[in-house]
C-alpha positions in Angstrom: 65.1 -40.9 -3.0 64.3 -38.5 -0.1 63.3 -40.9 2.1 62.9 -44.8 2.8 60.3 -46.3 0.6 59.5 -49.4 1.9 56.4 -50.8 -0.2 54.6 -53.8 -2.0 52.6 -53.1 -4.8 50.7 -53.9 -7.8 51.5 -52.0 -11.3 49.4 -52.2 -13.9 49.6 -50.3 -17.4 47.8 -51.4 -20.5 48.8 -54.3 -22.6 52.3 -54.8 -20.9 53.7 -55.4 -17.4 57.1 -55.5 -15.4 57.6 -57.6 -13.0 60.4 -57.3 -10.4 60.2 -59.8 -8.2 62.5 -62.7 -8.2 62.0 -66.3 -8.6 64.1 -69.7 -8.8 65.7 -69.9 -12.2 64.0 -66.3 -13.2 60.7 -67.9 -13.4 58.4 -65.5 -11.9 54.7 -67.7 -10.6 51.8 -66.7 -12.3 49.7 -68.6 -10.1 48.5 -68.2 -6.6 45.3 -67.6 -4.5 45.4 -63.9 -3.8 45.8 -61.7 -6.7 45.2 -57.7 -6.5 44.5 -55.4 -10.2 42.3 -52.3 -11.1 41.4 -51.1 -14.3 42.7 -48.1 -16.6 40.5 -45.8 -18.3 39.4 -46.5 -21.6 38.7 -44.7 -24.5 34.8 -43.7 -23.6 34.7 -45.7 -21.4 34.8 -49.0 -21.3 32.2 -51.5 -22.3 32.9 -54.5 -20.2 35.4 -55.3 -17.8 36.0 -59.2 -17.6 38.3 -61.0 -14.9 38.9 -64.9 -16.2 39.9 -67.6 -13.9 40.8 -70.9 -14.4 42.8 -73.6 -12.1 43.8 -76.8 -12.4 41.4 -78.7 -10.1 37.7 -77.5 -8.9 37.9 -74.9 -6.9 35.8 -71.4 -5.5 36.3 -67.7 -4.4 35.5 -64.6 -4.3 35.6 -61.4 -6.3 35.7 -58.2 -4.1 36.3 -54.3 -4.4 36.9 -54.0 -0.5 36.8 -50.2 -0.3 33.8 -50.1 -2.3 31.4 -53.2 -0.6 31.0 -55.1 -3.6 31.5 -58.7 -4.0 30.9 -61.7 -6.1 31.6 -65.1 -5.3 32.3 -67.7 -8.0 33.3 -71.6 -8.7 35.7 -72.8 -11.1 35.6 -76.4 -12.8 39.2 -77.8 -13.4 40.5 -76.7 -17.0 37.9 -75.0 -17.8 37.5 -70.8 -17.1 35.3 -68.9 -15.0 34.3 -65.3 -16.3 33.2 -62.6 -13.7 32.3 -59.0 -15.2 33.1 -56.0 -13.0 30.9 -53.3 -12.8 32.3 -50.2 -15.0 30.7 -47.8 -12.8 32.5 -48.8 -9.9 36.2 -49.9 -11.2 37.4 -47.7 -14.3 39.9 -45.1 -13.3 38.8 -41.8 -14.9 41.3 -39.5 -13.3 44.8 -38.6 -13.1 46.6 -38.5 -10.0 44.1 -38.7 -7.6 44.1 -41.0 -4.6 40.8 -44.1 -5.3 39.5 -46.6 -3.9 39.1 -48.9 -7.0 40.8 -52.3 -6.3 40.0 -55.7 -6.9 40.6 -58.5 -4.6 40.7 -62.2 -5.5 41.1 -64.5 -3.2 40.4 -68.1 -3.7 41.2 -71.8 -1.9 43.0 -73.4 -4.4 45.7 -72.2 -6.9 44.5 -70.5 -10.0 45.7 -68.5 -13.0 44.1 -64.7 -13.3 43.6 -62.5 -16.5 41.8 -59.7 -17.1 40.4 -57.5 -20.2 39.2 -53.9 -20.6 37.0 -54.3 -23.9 35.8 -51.4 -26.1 35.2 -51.9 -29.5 38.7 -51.4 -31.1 41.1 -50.6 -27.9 40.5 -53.8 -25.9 43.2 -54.0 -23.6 44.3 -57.5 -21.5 47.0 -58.4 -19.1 47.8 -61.9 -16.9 47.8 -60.5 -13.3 50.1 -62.1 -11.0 49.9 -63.5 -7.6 50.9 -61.4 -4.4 53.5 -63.5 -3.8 55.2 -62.4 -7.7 55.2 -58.8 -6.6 58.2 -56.4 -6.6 59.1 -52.8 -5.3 60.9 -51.5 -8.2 59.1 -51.4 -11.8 59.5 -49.6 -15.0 56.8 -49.1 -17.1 56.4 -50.2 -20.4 53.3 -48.2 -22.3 52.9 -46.3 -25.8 52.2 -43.2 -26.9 48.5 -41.9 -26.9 46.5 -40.8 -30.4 46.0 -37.2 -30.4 43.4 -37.3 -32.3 41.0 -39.4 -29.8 41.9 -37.0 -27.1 40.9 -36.5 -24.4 41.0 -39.9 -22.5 43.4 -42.0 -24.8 46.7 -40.8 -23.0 49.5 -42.7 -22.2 49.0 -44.0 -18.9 49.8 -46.1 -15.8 48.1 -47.5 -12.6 49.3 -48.1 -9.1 47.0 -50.9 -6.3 48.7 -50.4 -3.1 48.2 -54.5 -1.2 49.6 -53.0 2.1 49.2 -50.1 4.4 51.2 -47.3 4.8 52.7 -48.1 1.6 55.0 -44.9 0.1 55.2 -44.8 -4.1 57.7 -43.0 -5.4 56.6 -42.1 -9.0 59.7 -40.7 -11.5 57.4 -39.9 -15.2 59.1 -39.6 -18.3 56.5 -37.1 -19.6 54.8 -34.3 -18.1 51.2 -35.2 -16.4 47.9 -34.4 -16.2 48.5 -33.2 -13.1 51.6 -30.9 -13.9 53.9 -33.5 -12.8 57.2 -32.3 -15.0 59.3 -35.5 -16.7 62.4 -36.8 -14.7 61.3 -35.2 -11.2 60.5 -37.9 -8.5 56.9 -37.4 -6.3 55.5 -39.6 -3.9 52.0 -40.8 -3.3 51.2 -42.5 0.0 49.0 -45.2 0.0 46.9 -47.7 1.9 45.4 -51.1 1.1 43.4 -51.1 -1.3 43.7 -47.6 -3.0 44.5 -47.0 -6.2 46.5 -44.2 -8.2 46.1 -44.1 -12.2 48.7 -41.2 -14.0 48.3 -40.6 -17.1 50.2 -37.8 -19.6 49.1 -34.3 -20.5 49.7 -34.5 -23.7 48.3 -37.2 -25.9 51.5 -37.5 -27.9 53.5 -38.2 -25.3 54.7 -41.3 -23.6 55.1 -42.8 -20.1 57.3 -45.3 -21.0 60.4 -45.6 -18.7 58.6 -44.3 -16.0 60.1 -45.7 -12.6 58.0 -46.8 -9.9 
């Protein structure tokens, strides 16, 4: 590392996540008021993208994409889940290695458990998102190889939400990028709140997985 990276951030990659924070007795909290995720690309595009809420006791919030203006508030009865749909248009990453403003905010008064689902019809993709307070600042990433035969736009693939300011990612990819990023050579993207960074590999056949961030 050629420089101290001091940073707090969100990593999300389809189907699996890595946590690194730390929690009593290794349990990490998947429950909190202020959670931060963005979408991946999908093959096509993607048809719908659905954020589900539920919590414990009644309780309200709001939805946001705060580089972008748009916002949605929303209620949730206790036990029973709240379903706000995110406008494609404005939150699907399309790109590799380029600096977006594509985040999603939820914030919310009362504790609440947050998962979200990028549906088209036979590559729906879901993940729980965890609270800020669950975040890390070292993550490996855990993907799969893409299917050649769909390409382009069903590449391996990862994506970065900054939460904080003048946050510094350093990105180590186990497979050569869209971008020309070559495998096992470190870059850094800086960030600030809100922005969002989706890499994804050159070659459909290849795989992210192990990438450090």
């Amino acid at each position: 590392m050629s420089r101290s990276i001091l940073f707090r951030i969100l990593l999300l990659f389809m189907l699996v996540r890595s946590v690194g924070a730390t929690a009593q007795q290794g349990v990490v909290p998947s429950m909190g008021t202020e959670f931060w995720l963005g979408f991946l690309q999908n093959y096509t595009g993607a048809q719908r993208l659905d954020i589900f809420i539920s919590g414990q006791v009644n309780t309200s919030g709001t939805v946001t994409m705060p580089l972008v203006g748009w916002s949605q508030p929303f209620t949730v009865t206790a036990n029973q889940t709240t379903t706000v749909t995110i406008p494609v248009a404005l939150a699907e990453h399309t790109t590799s290695e380029v600096i977006e403003n594509k985040s999603i905010l939820i914030q919310t008064n009362d504790t609440v458990a947050v998962f979200a689902i990028n549906f088209q019809s036979f590559t729906a993709d879901g993940s729980q998102v965890f609270p800020i307070q669950s975040l890390g600042t070292e993550y490996r990433v855990q993907s799969y190889k893409g299917l050649g035969s769909f390409s382009p736009g069903y590449s391996s693939e990862l994506l970065v939400v900054s939460t904080k300011d003048d946050t510094q990612v350093e990105i180590t990819p186990t497979a050569t990028t869209l971008g020309g990023r070559p495998p096992g050579v470190p870059f850094i993207v800086d960030l600030d709140s809100g922005q969002t960074y989706q890499v994804q590999a050159d070659n459909p056949q290849d795989d992210l997985t192990g990438t450090t961030v």
